[in-house]
C-alpha positions as CSV (number, residue, x, y, z in Angstrom):
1,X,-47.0,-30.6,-26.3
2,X,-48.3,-28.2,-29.2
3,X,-45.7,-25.9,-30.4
4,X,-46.2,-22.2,-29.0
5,X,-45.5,-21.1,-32.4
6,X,-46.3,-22.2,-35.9
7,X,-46.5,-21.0,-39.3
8,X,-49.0,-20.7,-41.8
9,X,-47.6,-22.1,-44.9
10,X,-50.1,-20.2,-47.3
11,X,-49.6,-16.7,-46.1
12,X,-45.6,-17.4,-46.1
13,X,-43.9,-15.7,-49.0
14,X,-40.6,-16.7,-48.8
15,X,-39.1,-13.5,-47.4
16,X,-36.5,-14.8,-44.5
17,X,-37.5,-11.6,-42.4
18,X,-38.3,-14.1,-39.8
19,X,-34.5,-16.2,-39.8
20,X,-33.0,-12.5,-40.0
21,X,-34.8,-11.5,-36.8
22,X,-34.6,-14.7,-35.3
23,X,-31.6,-14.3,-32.5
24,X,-31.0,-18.5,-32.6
25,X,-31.7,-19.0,-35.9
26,X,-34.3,-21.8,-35.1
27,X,-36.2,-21.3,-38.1
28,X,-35.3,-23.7,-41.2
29,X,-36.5,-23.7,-44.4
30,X,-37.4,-25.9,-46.6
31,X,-39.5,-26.2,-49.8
32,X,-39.6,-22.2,-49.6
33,X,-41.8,-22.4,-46.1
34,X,-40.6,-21.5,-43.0
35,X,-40.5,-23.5,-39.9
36,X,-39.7,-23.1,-36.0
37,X,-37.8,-25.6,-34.9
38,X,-38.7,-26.0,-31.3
39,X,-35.7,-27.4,-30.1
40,X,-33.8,-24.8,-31.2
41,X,-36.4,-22.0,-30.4
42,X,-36.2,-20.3,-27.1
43,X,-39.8,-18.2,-27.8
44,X,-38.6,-14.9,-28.0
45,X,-41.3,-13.7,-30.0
46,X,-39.5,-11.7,-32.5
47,X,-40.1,-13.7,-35.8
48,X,-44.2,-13.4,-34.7
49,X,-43.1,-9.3,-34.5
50,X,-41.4,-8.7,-37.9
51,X,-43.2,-11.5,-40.2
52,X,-44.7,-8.7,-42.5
53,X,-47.7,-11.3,-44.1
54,X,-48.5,-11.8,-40.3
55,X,-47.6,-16.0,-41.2
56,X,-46.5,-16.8,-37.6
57,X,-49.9,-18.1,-35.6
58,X,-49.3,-18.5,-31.3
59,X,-51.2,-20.8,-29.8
60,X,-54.4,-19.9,-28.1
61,X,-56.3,-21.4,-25.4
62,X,-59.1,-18.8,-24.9
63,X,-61.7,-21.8,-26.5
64,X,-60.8,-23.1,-22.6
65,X,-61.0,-20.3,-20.9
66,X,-64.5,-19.9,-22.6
67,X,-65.6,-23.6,-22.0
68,X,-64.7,-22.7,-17.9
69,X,-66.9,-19.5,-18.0
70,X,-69.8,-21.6,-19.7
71,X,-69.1,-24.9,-16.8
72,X,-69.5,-21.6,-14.1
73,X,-66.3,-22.9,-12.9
74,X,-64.3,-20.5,-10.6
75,X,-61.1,-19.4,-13.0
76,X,-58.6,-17.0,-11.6
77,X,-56.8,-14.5,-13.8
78,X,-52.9,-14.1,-12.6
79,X,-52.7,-10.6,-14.5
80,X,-49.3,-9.9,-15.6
81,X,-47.9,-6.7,-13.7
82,X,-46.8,-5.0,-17.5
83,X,-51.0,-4.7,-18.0
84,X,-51.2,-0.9,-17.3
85,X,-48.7,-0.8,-20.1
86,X,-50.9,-2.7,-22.7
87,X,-54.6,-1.4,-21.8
88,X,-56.0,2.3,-22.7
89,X,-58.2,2.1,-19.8
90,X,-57.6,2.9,-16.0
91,X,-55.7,0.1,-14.7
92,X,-58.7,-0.5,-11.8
93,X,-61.1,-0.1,-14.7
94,X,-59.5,-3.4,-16.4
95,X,-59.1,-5.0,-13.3
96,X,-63.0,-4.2,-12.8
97,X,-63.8,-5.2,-16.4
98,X,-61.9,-8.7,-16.5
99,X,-63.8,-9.4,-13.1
100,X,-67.3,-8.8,-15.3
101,X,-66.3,-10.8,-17.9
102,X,-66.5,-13.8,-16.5
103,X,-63.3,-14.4,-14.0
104,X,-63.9,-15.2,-10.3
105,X,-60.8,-13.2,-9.6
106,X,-58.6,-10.6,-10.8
107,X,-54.8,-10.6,-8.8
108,X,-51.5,-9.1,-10.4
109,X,-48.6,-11.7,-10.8
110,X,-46.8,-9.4,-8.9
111,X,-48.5,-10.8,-6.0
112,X,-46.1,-14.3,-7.1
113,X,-42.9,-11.9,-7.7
114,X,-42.5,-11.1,-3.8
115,X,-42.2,-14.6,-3.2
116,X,-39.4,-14.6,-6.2
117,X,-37.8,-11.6,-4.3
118,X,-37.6,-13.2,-1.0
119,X,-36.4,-16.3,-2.5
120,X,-34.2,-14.4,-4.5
121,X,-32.1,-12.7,-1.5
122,X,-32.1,-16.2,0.4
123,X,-30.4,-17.7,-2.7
124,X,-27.7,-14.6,-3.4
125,X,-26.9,-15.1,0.5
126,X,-25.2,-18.3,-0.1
127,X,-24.4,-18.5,-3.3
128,X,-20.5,-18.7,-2.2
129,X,-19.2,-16.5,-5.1
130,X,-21.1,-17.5,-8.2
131,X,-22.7,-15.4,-10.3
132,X,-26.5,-15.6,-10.0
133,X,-29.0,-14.8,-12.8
134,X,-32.8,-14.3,-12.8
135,X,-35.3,-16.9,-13.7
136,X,-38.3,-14.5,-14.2
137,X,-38.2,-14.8,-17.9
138,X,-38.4,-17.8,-19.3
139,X,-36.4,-16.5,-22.9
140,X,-33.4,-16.1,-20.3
141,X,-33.9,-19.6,-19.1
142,X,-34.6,-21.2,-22.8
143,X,-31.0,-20.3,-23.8
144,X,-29.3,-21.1,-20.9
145,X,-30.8,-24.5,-20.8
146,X,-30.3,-24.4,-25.0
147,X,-27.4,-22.6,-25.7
148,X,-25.1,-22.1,-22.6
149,X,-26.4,-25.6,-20.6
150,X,-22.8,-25.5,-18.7
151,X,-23.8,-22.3,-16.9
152,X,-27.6,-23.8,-15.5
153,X,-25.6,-24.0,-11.9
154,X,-26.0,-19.9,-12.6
155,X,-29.4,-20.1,-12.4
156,X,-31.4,-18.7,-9.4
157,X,-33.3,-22.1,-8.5
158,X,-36.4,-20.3,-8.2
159,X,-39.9,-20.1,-9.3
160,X,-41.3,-17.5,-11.4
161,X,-43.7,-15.1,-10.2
162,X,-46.3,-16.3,-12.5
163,X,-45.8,-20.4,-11.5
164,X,-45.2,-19.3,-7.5
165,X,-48.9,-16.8,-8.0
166,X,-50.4,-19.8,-9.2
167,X,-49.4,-21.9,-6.3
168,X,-50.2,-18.8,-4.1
169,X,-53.9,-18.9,-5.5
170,X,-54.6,-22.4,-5.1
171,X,-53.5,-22.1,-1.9
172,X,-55.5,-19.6,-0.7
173,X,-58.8,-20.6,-2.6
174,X,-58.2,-24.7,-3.3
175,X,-57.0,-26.9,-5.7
176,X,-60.3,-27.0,-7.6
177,X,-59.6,-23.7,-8.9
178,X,-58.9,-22.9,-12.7
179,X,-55.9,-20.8,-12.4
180,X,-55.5,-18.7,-16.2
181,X,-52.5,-16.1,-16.6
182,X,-52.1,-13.5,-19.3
183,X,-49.0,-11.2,-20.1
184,X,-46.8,-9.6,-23.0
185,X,-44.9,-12.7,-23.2
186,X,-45.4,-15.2,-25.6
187,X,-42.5,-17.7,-23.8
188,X,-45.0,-18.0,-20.9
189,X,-47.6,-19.8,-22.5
190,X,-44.9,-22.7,-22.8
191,X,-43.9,-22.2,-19.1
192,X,-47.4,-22.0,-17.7
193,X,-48.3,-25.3,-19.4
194,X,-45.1,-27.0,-17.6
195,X,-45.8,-25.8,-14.6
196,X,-49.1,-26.6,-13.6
197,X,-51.7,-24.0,-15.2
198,X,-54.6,-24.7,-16.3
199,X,-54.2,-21.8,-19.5
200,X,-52.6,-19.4,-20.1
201,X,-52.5,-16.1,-23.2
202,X,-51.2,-13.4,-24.6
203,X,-52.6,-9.3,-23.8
204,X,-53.4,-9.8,-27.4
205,X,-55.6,-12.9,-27.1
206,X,-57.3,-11.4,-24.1
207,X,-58.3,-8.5,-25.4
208,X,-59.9,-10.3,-28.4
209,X,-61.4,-12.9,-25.3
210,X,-63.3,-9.3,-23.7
211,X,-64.6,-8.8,-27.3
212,X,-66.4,-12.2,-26.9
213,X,-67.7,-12.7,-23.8
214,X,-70.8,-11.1,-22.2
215,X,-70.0,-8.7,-19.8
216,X,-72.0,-9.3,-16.8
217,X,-74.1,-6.8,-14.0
218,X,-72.3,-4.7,-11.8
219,X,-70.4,-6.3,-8.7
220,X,-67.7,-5.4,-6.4
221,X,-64.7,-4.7,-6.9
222,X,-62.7,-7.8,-5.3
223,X,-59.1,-6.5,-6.3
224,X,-57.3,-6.1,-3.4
225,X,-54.9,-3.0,-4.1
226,X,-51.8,-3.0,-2.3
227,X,-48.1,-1.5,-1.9
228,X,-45.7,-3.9,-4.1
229,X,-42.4,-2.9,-5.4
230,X,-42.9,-6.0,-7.6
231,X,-44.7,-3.8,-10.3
232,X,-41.8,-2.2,-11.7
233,X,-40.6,-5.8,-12.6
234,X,-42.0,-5.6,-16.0
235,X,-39.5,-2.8,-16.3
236,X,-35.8,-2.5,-16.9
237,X,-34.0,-2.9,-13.6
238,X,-37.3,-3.2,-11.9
239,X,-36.4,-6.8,-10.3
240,X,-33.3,-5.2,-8.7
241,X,-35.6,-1.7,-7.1
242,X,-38.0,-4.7,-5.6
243,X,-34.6,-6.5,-4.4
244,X,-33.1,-3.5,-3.2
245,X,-35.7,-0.5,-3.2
246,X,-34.2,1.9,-5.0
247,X,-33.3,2.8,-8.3
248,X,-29.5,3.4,-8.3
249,X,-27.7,0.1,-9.4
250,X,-24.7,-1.3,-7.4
251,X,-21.4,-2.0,-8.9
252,X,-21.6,-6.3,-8.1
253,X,-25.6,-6.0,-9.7
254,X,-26.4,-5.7,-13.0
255,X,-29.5,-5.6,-15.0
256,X,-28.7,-5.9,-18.5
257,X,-31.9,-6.1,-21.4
258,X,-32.0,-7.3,-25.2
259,X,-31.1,-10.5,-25.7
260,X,-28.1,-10.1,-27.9
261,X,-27.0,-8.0,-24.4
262,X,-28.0,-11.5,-22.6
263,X,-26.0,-13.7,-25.4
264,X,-22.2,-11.3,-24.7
265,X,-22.8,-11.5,-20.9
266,X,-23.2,-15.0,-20.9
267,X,-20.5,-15.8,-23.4
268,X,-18.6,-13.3,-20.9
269,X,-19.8,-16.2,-17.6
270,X,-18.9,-19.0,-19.8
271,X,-15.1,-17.3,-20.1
272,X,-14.6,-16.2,-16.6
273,X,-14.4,-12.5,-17.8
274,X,-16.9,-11.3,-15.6
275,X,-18.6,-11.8,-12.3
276,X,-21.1,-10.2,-10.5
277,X,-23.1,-11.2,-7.7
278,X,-26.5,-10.9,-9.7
279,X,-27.9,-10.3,-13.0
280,X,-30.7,-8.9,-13.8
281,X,-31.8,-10.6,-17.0
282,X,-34.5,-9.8,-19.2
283,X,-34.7,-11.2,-23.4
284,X,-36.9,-8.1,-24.4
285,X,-35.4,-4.7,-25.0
286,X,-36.9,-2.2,-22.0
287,X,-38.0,-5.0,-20.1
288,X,-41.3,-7.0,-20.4
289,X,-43.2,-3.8,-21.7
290,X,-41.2,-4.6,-24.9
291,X,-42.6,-8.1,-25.0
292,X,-43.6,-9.6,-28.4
293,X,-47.6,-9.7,-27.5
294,X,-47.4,-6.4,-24.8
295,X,-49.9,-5.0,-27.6
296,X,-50.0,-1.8,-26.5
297,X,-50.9,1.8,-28.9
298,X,-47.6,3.8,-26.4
299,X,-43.6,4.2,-27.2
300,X,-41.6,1.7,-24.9
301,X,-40.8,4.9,-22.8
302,X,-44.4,5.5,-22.6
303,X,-45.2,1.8,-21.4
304,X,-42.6,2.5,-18.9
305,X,-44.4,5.8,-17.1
306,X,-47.6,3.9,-17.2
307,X,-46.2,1.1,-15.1
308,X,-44.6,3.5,-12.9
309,X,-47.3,5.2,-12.5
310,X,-49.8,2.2,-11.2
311,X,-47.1,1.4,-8.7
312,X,-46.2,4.8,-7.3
313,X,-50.4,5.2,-6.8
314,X,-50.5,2.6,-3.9
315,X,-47.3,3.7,-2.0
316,X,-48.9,3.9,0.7
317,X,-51.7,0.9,0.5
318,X,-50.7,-1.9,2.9
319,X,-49.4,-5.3,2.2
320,X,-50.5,-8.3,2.6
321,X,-48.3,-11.1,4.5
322,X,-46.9,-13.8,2.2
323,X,-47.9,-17.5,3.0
324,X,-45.2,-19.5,4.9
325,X,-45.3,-23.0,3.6
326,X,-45.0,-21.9,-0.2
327,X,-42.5,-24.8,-2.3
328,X,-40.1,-22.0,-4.3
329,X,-37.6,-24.4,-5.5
330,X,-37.0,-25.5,-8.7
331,X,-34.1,-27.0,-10.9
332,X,-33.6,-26.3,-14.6
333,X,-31.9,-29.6,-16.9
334,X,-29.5,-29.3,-20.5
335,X,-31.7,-29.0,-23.6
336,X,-28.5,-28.6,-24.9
337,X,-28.8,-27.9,-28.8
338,X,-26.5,-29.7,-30.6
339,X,-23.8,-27.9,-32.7
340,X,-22.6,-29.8,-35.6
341,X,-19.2,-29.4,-36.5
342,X,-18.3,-29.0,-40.3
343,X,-14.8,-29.6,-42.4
344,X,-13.9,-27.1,-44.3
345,X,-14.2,-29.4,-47.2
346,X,-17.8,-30.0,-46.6
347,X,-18.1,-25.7,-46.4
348,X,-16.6,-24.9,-49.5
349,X,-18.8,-27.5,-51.4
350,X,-21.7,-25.8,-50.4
351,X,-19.9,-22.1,-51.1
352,X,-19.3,-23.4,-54.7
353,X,-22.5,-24.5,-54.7
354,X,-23.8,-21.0,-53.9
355,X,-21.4,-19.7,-56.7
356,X,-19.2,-18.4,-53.6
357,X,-15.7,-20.2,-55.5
358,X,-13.2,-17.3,-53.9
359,X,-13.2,-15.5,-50.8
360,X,-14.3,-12.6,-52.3
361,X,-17.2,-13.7,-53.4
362,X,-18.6,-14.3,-49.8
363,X,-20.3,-11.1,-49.2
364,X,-22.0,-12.1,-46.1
365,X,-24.4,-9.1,-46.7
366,X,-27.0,-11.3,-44.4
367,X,-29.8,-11.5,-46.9
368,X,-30.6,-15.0,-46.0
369,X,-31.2,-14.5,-42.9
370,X,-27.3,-15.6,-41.5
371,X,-24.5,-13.3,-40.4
372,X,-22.2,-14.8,-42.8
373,X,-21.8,-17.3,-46.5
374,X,-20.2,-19.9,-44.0
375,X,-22.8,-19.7,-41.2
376,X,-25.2,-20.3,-44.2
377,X,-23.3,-23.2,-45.9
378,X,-23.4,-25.2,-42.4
379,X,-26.8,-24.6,-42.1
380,X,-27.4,-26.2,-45.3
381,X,-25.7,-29.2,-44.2
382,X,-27.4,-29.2,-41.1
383,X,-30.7,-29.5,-43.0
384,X,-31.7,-26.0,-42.0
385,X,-30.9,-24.1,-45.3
386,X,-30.9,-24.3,-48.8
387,X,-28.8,-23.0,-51.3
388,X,-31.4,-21.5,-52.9
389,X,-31.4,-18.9,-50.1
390,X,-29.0,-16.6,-51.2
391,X,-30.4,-13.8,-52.8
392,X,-26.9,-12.5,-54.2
393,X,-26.2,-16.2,-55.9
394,X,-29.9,-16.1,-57.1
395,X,-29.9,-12.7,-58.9
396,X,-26.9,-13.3,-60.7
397,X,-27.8,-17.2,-61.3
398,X,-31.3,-15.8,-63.2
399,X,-29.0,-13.0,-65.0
400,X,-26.8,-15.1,-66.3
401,X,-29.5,-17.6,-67.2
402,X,-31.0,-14.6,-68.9
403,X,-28.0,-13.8,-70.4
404,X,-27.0,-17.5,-71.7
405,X,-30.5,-17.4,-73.3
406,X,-30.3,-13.9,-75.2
407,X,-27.1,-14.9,-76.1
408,X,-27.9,-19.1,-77.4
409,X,-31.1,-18.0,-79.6
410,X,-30.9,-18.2,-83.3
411,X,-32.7,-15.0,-83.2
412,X,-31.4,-11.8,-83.8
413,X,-31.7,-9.6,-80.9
414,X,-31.0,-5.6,-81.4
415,X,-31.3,-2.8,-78.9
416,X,-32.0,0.8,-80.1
417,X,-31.7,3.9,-78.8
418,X,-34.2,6.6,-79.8
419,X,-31.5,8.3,-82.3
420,X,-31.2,4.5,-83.7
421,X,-28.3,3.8,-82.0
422,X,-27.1,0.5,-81.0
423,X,-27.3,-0.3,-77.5
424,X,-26.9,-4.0,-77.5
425,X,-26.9,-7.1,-79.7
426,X,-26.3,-11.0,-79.1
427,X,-24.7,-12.7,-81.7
428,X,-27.2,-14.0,-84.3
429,X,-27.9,-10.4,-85.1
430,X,-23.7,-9.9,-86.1
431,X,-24.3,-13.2,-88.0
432,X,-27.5,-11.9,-89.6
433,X,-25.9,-8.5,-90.5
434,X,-23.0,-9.3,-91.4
435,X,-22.4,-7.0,-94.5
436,X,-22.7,-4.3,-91.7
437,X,-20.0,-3.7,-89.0
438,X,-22.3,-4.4,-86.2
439,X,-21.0,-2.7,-83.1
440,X,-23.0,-0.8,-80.2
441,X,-23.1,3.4,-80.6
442,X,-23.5,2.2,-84.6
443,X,-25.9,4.7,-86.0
444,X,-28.1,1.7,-87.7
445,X,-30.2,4.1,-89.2
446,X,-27.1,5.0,-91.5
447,X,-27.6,2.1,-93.1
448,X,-31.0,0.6,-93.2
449,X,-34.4,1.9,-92.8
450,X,-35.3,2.6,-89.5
451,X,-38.4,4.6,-89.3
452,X,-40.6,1.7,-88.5
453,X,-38.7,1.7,-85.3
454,X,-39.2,5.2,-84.3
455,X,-42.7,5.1,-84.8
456,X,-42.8,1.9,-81.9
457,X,-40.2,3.8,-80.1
458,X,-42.6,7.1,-80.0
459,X,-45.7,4.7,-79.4
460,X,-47.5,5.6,-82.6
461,X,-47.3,2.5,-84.4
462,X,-46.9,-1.4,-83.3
463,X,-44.2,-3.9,-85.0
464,X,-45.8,-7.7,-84.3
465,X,-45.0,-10.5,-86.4
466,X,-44.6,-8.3,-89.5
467,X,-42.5,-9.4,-92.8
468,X,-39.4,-7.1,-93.6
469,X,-37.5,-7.9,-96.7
470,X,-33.7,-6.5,-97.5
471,X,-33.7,-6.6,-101.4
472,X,-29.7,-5.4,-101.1
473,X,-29.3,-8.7,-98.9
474,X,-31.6,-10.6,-100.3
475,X,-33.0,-10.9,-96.8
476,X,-36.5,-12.6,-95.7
477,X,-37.1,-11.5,-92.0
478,X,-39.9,-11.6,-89.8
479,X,-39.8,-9.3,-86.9
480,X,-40.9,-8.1,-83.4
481,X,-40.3,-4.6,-81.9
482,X,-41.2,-3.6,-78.3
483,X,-40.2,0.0,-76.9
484,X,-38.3,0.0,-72.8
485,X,-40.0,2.8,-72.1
486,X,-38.7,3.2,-68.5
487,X,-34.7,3.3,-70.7
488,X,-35.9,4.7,-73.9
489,X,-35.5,2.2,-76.0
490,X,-36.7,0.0,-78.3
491,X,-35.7,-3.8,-78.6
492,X,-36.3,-5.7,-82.1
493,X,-36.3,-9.5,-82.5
494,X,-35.7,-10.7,-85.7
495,X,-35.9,-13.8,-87.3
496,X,-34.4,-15.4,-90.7
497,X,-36.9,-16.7,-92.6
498,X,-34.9,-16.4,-95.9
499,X,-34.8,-19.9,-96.4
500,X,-38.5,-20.7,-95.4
501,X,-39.1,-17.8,-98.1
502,X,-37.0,-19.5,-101.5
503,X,-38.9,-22.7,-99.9
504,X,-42.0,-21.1,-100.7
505,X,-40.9,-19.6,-104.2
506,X,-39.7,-22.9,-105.1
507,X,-43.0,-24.3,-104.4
508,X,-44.6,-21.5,-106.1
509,X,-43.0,-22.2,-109.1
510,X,-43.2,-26.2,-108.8
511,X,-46.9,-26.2,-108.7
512,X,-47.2,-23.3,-111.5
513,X,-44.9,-26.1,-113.3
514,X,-47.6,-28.9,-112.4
515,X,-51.0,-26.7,-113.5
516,X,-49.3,-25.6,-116.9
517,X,-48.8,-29.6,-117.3
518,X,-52.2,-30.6,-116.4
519,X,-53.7,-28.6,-118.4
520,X,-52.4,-29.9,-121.3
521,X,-53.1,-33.3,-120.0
522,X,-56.8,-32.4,-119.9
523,X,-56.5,-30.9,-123.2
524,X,-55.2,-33.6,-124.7
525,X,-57.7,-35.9,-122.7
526,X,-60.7,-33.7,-124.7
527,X,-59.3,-34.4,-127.9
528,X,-59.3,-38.2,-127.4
529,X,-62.4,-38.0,-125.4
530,X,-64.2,-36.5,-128.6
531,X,-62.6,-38.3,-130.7
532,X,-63.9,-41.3,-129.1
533,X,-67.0,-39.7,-128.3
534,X,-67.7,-39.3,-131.9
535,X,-66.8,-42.8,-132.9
536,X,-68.9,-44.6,-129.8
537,X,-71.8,-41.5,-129.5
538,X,-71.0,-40.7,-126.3
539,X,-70.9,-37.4,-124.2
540,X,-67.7,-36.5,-122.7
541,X,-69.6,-33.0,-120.7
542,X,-69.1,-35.2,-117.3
543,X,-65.2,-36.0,-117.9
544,X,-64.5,-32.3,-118.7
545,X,-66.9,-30.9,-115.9
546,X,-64.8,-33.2,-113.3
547,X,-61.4,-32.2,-114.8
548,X,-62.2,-28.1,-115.0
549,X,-62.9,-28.6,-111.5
550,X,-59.8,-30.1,-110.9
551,X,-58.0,-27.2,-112.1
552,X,-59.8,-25.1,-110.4
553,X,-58.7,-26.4,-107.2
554,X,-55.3,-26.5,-108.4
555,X,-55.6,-22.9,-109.2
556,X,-56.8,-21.4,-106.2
557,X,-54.4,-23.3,-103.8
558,X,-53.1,-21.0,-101.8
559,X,-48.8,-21.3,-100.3
């Protein structure tokens, strides 16, 4: 199996928006990418929702559904009942649409969701006491199974409506059907391809699949519209009003949405503090019209009237009688995430290691993504985390790497204010000034010429690699100033070159001392040149052309 949910590793910046909306934390990082973990991941959705670069890619499967339209084989769309909430359009107009795009048939899911209510009531009947919870989203049942595997027994052992439509379907029109679902719920592409279908997508994805395909001639409408209570069940408390027709909840049933809601009740069943006869669970906040793919332009309470709507339009349409010999059952086993205990020596390594060496220094401000330094540290020895992760730990690591640099340079670093006041210093420039009492609100200007300063400061002149020399010091410098504009001031880096400067005077002189000496080599090479010149006849106009040029060369060296 694929996983539902993946990441693409270019477009991930390194943000941990995703681990902070994550309800499981099933995303690690590593090498500054995220990943989903899929053991750990019960497909909520949410890290899709809030990556802000758009990183996290769901699988899609609409290249199959495709390939089946171009075969001509007979594919059946199991539309989920939250569609009136997603599409602009008339919800008969979509129905009409999918059913000219390509699909044989067009039936809601909700058709599935009556046999989940009957099955439902038959289960509650003899459930002899224990708390019952609802199997319609698969979220609910990924933690259980994950994160709360001792309370599976509190499972309704029943199908979903999608899986129980899709046995409905082939049962009515074969098993050599292609049976395709498509909903708000991202979870359900995972369920549909354990249970049996042949694909399944998001609103989203079949949107984009309409944009594709040719829409074909005008046919009949073959949607069958009829009265279901099971349309509200994309809506908060809407599996209870299809359980017990109307709206008003009873004391013993209880319909609770979100799934940090979900995560306190269930801690709640795993303590004995509560129990109900039924609970109405559902991950998403409002219900399924707040699914992670519902992809719909309206408010949640908007998505809510539309649903409502559809279903109070066929109130009085007829219904069709369910099929007899329909297999609801089904069992649910531990996927039980392991949790990794931790000494409290191997937590405060990694604190220290995050620069977290008191109490106080845990801030737990949940930058990271984790609700707390110590939820952090074990994930870093759980391999989900790095220390490198905490934003806090970073910003004051780069500060005072910052800091250990402005302060280790043997250059003289001053900070100036636009009245020439000092700001800020590191120690080279006390050590370089030290005939001055260096201190910051010094007026510097008091007691060496500043106006080169001023004129970077007020941006009419530029101070780059420039020589300054301090005759009372006897002070070579070379130096740098840059105005802060956004603070007002201007920094200057200086360097000593004092010594590089007597090097070159030394120099200077040495090789003045070496020309003054050749030349009276060369002149005393003439005289015995033309002294021997005049005793052998000879010219010497060669030996003094070679030497002048010599000396020229000498000459024009330059330091």
């Amino acid at each position: 199996m694929t996983d539902i949910i993946s990441t693409r590793q270019a477009d991930c910046k390194d943000c941990y928006r995703c681990l902070r909306a994550c309800p499981v934390k099933a995303i690690s990082f590593k090498g500054n990418q995220a990943k989903i973990e899929p053991d750990r991941c019960v497909l909520c959705g949410r890290c899709v929702v809030e990556c802000p670069q758009k990183a996290k890619i769901v699988r899609n499967q609409t290249f199959k559904i495709k390939d089946y339209f171009s075969r001509k084989e007979p594919v059946y769309l199991s539309l989920a009942p939250s569609f009136p909430a997603s599409f602009t359009q008339e919800a008969k107009g979509v129905m009409k649409l999918l059913e000219k795009s390509g699909f044989t048939k067009v039936e809601e899911t909700a058709v599935g969701a009556r046999y989940t209510v009957k099955a439902y009531k038959e289960e509650i009947a003899k459930s002899n006491g224990i708390t019952k919870i609802s199997t319609c989203c698969p979220v609910v049942v990924n933690l259980v199974e994950k994160y709360y595997p001792e309370l599976r027994e509190n499972l309704l052992p029943v199908l979903s409506p999608m899986v129980a439509h899709a046995r409905h379907l082939k049962e009515c029109y074969g098993n050599g059907i292609k049976v395709v679902f498509a909903g708000p719920c991202i979870a359900k592409l995972r369920e549909a391809e354990e249970n049996g279908l042949d694909a399944a997508m998001t609103f989203t994805q079949l949107k984009t699949l309409l944009d594709q395909v040719p829409i074909q001639g005008e046919e009949a409408l073959k949607v069958f519209h009829e009265r279901m209570e099971t349309r509200m069940f994309p809506v908060h408390n809407g599996v209870l009003y299809a359980m017990k027709g109307q709206w008003g909840l009873e004391e013993e049933y209880w319909s609770i949405e979100g799934i940090e809601n979900c995560c306190e009740i269930l801690d709640a069943l795993r303590k004995k503090d509560v129990q109900p006869i039924f609970i109405e669970m559902m991950a998403c906040q409002g219900g399924c019209v707040g699914g992670p793919a519902i992809d719909s332009p309206y408010g949640l309470y908007k998505r809510k009237e539309k649903v409502k709507e559809f279903y109070q339009r066929h109130l009085h349409s007829p219904s069709r009688p369910l099929l007899d010999n329909l297999v609801m059952g089904k069992s649910f086993s531990s996927k039980a995430v392991r949790k990794e205990v931790f000494t409290e020596e191997e937590i405060r390594s990694v604190l220290v290691k995050m620069g977290k060496f008191t109490k106080g220094d845990e801030r737990n401000c949940e930058g990271c993504g984790y609700k707390s330094c110590r939820d952090k540290a074990a994930a870093v020895l759980a391999g989900l985390a790095v220390p490198e992760m905490c934003i806090p730990y970073m910003r004051e690591r780069a500060e005072s790497l910052a800091s250990t640099i402005v302060q280790s340079t043997p250059n003289s670093i001053l900070v100036l204010d636009k009245e020439m006041v000092v700001r800020d210093f590191n120690p080279a420039a006390q050590k370089l000034f030290s005939s001055i009492p260096l201190k910051i609100g010094l007026k510097l200007s008091d007691y060496m010429n500043t106006q080169h300063y001023e004129l970077v400061l007020e941006g009419r002149s530029s101070l780059t690699e420039q020589r300054v020399y301090y005759p009372e010091w006897g002070l070579f410098t070379r130096q740098i100033a840059t105005p802060l504009k956004e603070d007002g001031f201007v920094m200057v880096i200086i360097t000593d070159i004092t010594q590089s400067e007597e090097n070159r005077v030394q120099y200077q002189k040495m090789k003045e001392d070496v020309m003054v000496k050749a030349k009276e080599v060369i002149n005393q090479q003439m005289m015995v040149a033309q002294t021997i010149a005049g005793l052998l006849g000879e010219t010497t106009a060669e030996t003094k052309a070679t030497l002048m040029e010599l000396l020229k060369h000498l000459e024009r060296e330059e330091f």
